[in-house]
N, C-alpha and C positions, 0 to 999 in steps of 0.2 A: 430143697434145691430150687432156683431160682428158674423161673420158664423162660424161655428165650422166645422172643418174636419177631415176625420181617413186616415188611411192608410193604405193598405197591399203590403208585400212587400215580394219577393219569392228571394234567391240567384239566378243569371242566368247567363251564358256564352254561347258562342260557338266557333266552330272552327275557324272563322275566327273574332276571340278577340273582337267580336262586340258588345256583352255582356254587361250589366252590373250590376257591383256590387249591394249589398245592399245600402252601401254607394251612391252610386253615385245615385240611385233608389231613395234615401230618398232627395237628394237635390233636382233632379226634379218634386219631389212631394213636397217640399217645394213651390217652382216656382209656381206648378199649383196651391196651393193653394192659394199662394198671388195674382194669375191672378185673383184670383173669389174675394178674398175681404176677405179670409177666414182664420182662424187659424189654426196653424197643429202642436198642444201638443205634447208633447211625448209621455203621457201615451193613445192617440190614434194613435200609431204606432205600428202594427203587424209586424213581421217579421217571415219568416219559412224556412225550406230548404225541406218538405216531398213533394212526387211528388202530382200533381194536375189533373192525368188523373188518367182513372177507372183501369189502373193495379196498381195503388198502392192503392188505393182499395182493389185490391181483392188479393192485399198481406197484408194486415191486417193493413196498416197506415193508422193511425187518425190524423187528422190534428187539432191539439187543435186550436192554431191560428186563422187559418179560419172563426172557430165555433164561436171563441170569437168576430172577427170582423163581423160578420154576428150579432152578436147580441148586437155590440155597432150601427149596422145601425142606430136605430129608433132615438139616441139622435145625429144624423151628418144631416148636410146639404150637404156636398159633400163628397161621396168616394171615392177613389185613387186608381186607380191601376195602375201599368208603362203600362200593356197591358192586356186587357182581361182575357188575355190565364195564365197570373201571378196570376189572382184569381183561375182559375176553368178550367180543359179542359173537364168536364163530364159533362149532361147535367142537372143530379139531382141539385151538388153542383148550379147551373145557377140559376137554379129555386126558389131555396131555396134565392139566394142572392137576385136576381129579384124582386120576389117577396115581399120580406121585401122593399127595395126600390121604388117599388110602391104604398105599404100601407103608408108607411112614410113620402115618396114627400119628400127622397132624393136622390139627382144628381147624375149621375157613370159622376167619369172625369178619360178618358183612354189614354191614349197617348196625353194629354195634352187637345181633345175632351169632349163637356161635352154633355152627353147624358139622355135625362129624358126617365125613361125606361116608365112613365105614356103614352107617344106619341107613337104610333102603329109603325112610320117608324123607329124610335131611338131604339124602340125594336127591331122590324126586324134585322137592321142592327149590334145591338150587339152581336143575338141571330145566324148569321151565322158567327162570328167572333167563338163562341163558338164551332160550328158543325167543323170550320174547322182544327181545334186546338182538338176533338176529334178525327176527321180523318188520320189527321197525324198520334194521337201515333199508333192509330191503326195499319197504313200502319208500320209504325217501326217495332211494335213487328211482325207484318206479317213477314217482310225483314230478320230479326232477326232471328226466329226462321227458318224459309229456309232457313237461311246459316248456323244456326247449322248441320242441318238435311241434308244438301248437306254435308258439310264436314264429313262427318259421312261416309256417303253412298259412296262417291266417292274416288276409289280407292281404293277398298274393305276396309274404315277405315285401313287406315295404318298409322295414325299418331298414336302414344301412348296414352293408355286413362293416365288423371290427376292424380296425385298422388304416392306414393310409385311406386317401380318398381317392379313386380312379382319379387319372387324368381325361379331363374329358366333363368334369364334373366338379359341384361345390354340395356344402351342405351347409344352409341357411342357418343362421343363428336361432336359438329354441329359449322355453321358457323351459326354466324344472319340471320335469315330471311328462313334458310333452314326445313325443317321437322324434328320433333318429330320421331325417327325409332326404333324402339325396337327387337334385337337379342338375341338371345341363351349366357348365359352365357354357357361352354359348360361343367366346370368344375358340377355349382350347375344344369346343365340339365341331366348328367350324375348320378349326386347323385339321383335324383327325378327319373328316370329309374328304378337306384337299390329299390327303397323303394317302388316302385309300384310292383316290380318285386317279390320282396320279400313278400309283401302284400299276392299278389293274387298266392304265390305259395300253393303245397302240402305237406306238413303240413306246413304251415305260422313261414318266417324265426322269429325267434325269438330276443328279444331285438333288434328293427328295433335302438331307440335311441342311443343305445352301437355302433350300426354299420353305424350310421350317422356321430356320431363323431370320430371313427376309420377312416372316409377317409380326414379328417380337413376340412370338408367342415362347417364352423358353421353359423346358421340362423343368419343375422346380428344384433347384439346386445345383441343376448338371446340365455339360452342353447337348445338344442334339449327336446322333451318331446312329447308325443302321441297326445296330440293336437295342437301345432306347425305341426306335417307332417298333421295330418287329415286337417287342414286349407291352408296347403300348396297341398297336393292331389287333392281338392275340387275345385280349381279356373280354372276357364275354361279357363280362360288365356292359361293354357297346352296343350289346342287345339285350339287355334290359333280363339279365341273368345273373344268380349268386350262389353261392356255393356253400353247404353245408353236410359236412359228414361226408366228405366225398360223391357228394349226387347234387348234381347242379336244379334250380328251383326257379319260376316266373319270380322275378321283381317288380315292385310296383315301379319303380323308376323309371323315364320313356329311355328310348334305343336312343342311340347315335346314328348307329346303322342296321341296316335290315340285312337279314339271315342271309340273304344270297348273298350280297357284298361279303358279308363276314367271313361268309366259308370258303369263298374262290379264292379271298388274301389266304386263307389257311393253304389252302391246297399248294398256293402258290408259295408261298413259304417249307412248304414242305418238297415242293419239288426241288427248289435251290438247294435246299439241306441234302437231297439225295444224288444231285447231280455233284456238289462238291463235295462229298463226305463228309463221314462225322469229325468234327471240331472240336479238341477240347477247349475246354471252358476254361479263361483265367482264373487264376486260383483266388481264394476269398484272404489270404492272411500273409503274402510273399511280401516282405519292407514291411510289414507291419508288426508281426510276433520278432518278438526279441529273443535270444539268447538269456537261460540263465544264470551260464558259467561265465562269456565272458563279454554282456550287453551290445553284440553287435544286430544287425535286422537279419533275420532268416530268409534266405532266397529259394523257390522255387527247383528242383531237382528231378527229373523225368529220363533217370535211367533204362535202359534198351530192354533188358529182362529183370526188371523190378517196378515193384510198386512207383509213383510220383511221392518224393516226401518233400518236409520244409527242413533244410539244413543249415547247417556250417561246422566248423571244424571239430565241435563238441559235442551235439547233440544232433540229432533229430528226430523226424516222426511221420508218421501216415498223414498222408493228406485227408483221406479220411477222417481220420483220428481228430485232427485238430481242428478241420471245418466242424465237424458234428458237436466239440465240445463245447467249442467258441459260443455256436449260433444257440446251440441249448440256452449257455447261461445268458446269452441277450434277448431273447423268448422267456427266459426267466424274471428277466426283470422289468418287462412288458406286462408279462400277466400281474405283477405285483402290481402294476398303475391301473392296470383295467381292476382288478379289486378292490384300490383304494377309490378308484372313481362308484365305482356301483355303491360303495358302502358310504360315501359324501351324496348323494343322487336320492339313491331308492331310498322312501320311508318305511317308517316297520310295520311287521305284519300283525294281526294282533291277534293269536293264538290261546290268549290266553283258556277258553271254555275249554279248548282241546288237550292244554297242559293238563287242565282242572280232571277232565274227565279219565285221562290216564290214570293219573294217581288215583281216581277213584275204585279204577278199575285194578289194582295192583293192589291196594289197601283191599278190597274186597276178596282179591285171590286167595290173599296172603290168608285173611279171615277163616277161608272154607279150608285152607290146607292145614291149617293152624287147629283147626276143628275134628279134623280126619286125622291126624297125628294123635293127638291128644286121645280123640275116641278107640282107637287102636290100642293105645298104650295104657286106657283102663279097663280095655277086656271086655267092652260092649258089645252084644253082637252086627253086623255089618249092616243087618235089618235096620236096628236100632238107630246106628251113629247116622246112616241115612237119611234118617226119619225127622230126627234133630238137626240137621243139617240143611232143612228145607231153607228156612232164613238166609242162609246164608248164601245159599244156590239161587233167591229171587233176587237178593242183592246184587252181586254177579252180574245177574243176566242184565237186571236195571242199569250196571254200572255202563256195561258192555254196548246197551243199547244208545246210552250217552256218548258214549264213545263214536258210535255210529252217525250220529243225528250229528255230533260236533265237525266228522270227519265228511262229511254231506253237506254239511252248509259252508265247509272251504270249498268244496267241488263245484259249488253252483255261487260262488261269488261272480259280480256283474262285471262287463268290462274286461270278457277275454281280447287277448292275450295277456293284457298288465299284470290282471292276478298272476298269472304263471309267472310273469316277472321277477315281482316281488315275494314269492314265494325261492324261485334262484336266488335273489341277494340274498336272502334271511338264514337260507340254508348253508351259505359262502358264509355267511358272519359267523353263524353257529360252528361253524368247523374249523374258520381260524379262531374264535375263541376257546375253542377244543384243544386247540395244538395240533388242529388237523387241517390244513388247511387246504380246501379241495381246490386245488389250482388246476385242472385239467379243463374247463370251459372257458377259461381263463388263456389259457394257454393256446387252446384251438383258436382264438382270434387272432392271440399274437404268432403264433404258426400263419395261419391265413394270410398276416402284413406281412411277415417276412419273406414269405414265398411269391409273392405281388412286388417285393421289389428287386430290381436289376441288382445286378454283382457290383456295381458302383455304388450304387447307394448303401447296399450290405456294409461294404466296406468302408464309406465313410460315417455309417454309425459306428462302427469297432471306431475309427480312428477317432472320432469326437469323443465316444465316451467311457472307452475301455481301454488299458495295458493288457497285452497277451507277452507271458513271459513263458517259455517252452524251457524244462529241464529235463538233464539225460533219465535213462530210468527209474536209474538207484536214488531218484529223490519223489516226494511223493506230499502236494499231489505232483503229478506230470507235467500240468498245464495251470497255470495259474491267471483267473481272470479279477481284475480289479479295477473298480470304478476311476476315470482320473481326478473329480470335482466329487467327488461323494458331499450331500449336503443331509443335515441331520431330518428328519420328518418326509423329505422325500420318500421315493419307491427305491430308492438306493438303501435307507435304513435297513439295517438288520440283513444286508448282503451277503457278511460271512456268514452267517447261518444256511439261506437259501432256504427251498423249500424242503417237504419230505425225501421228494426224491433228487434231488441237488445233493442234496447232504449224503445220504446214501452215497451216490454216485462221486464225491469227493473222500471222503473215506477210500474205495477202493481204485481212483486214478483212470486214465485210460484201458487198465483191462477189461474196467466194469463193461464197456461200451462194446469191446472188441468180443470177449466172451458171450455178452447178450446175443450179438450177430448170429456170432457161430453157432452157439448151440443150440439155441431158441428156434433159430429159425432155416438154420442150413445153408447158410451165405457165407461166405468169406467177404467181411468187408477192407480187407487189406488194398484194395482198388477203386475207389470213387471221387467225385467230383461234385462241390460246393449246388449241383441245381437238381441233381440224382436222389436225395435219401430222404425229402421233408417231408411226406406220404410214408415213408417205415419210421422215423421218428417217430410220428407223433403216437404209433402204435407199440413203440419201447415204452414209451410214459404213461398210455392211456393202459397200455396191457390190457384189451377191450378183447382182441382177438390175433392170433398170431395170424401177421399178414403176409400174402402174397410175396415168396422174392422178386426182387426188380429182376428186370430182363435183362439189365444191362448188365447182373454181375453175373449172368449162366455161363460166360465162359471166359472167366476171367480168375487166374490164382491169386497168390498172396507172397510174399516171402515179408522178411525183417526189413524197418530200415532201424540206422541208430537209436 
């Protein structure tokens, strides 16, 4: 009788093109299959691109795939994988697999190896393939996040944060490879002067708006108005401040204005706000989201005992709901231009000793365990296989210690912050050549611009460069966003796709979004407003730590709208 085989099969690459495709993954799992005598269908071939360690986890990727091949185990005689590490780098997903192929008494064949996970050694030996493939990502993000965190710190943050350029300021044309440096425009720093000045005089100069555009200085794109300058007042940027991770940081860039000025406009902005009451905020998507039963503009709806929705006669929805989904996907396709810019910019990094010396250190594992197997299974005594075993335990340690010296001389490369730099891009390339693409640092910039700019500008980037079409429930997805000029090689290519978590998040519609709220974190978001959620945002995506609820929804329900 003829054996039956599956396959899973993960997109993979790296720096030094050693990689391989799915394609080329699926012939050698051909190969192994007909080593063993066995068949390898199509319809038991998985293929996936979501990452396979616990950070993409605990950014909210489900790997359908996986699940599906984990639960064709029980009718396979042999499972495929190109390497271990291509099924699983977490210990649960291990376990889960493992285990099914122990109850089942069927084969893992991994790099062309076939291992019965029933035998204690076979396990052993597949089970620190696993550990060390979780260790890695680990060390990564470790590496990772210390050279954001150095760049940051070092130099008192003088490169420019991501995003739009304060008003009030320019950044000088650069060569490749030189620093981000951001200066006084001194035209709009002098206007910003006048408007503070005038602010905080006695009796408070009047029509500040008349006398912004009196000097031609105009807010770029849009006319002057009371909350353009209070937006423009408010950025600490003016004092020579930036913001990362939510804990604001010295910039190198000079002030505009000095700390006192800055806070007494605060205060004083803040008294208005409390002498007039809280305001809602015009909405980010009212004329602009269409209908998509019968194409007319959705307006604005602020019923007495319900939620704010956008309606008409067909459908509607949470304001909530549709601000959050919109802004995502244009924060989505921000972070995809900051990607392509880093990976046209940064040059590569050249890792290769340290590739060298892994594999050295893995070929040498494999050696010692391959030695202890063996000696076990001729009946040596333990003394002995020990004894014999010396060789292969100094090799190890040599390998190990290569490893070390390789891993030491990235650490002390010249010219911090840059090393860390380019050490981030390299690591961005390696993931979207993965299929993984790590868009969260990515996205923290473009979160940063979005939240920098006022509800008018929000909204004339939707309206420049997106359709939002809103349909009733029963169609899916809910909310449909689409580029109007899609051009091919832009950061618009490959849109329908989106990232890891886009995609997820289109699969299951606005519930994904609404569910998240609620159970994750104990908020009812049936009640918010377009300048309230981009602080919990960016903690749905990053799934870093469940955060704080806003204070604005503690006493606030929810009901349905359409």
């Amino acid at each position: 009788m003829t054996k039956r085989a599956g396959a899973y099969l993960r997109i993979s690459a790296d720096p030094s093109q050693g990689g391989r495709s799915v394609s080329s993954q699926l012939t050698q799992a051909r190969k192994d299959a007909e080593a063993q005598g066995a068949t390898l269908a199509d319809e038991d071939v998985f293929t996936e691109t979501k990452s396979a360690s616990i950070f993409g986890l605990r950014a909210g990727q489900v790997r359908t795939e996986w699940a599906k091949f984990i639960e064709r185990v029980p009718a396979l005689d042999i499972a495929i994988l190109p390497e271990i590490s291509r099924g699983t780098r977490e210990q649960v997903g291990w376990q889960r697999f493992s285990e099914a192929c122990i109850e089942h008494g069927t084969l893992l064949c991994a790099k062309g190896r076939i291992f019965d996970l029933t035998d204690e050694s076979d396990r052993f030996i597949a089970g620190i393939e696993v550990l060390q493939a979780d260790a890695e990502a680990v060390r990564i993000s470790r590496r990772v996040k210390r050279g954001i965190a150095g760049a940051i710190a070092s130099e008192g943050g003088a490169r420019a944060s991501a995003g739009p350029v304060p008003f009030g300021f320019k950044r000088p044309p650069r060569l490749l490879g030189e620093p981000v440096i951001q200066v006084h425009d001194e035209e709009q720093a002098q206007a910003i002067r006048e408007l503070a000045k005038g602010l905080l005089a006695e009796p408070p100069t009047r029509s500040l708006t008349a006398t912004a555009e009196d000097w031609l200085v105009r807010f770029p794109g849009r006319n002057w108005n009371a909350n353009v300058i209070r937006k423009i007042l408010k950025n600490p940027a003016l004092i020579g401040m930036r913001k990362h991770k939510d804990q604001w940081h010295p910039a190198a860039w000079p002030p505009i204005l000095d700390t006192v000025t800055f806070h007494r406009l605060g205060e004083l902005f803040e008294s208005r706000r409390t002498r007039t009451g809280q305001q809602l905020p015009s909405s980010l998507l009212s004329s602009l989201a269409e209908c998509g039963v019968c194409g007319q503009k959705l307006t604005l709806r602020k019923p007495k005992d319900t939620v704010p929705g956008y309606n008409c006669k067909h459908t509607g929805i949470r304001v909530f709901e549709a601000d959050i989904w919109v802004s995502a996907t244009v924060v989505d396709l921000v972070a995809r231009e900051i990607l392509a810019e880093i990976r046209r910019e940064v040059p590569e990094v050249d890792t290769r000793r340290l590739d060298a010396a892994i594999q050295a250190v893995t070929k040498a594992r494999e050696d010692l365990e391959s030695w202890y197997s063996e000696g076990a299974r001729s009946g040596l005594p333990p003394a002995e296989v020990a004894k014999m075993a010396r060789g292969y335990v100094q090799a190890l340690k040599d390998a190990e210690a290569e490893e070390r010296a390789a891993r030491a001389a990235l650490d002390q490369e010249p010219t911090p912050p840059a090393t860390e730099v380019l050490r981030l891009a390299e690591f961005l390339r390696q993931r979207e050549s993965n299929g993984e693409p790590d868009e969260f640092q990515a996205m923290a910039g473009a979160l940063d611009a979005w939240e920098n700019w006022t509800l008018f500008e929000r909204r004339e980037q939707i309206r420049k460069h997106v359709t939002v079409t809103v349909y009733p429930k029963s169609h899916s997805p809910r909310i449909l966003v689409e580029p109007r000029n899609p051009s091919p090689g832009q950061f618009w290519a490959g849109y329908g796709e989106g990232g890891a978590w886009m995609s997820e998040m289109a699969g299951a519609g606005n519930t994904y979004l609404y569910e998240k709220f609620r159970t994750s974190f104990g908020i009812d978001p049936g009640y918010g407003f377009h300048e309230l959620p981009y602080e919990i945002i960016r903690e749905v995506f990053a799934l870093n730590r469940a955060p704080e609820p806003h204070p604005f929804y503690t006493d606030h329900g929810s009901s349905d709208v359409r």
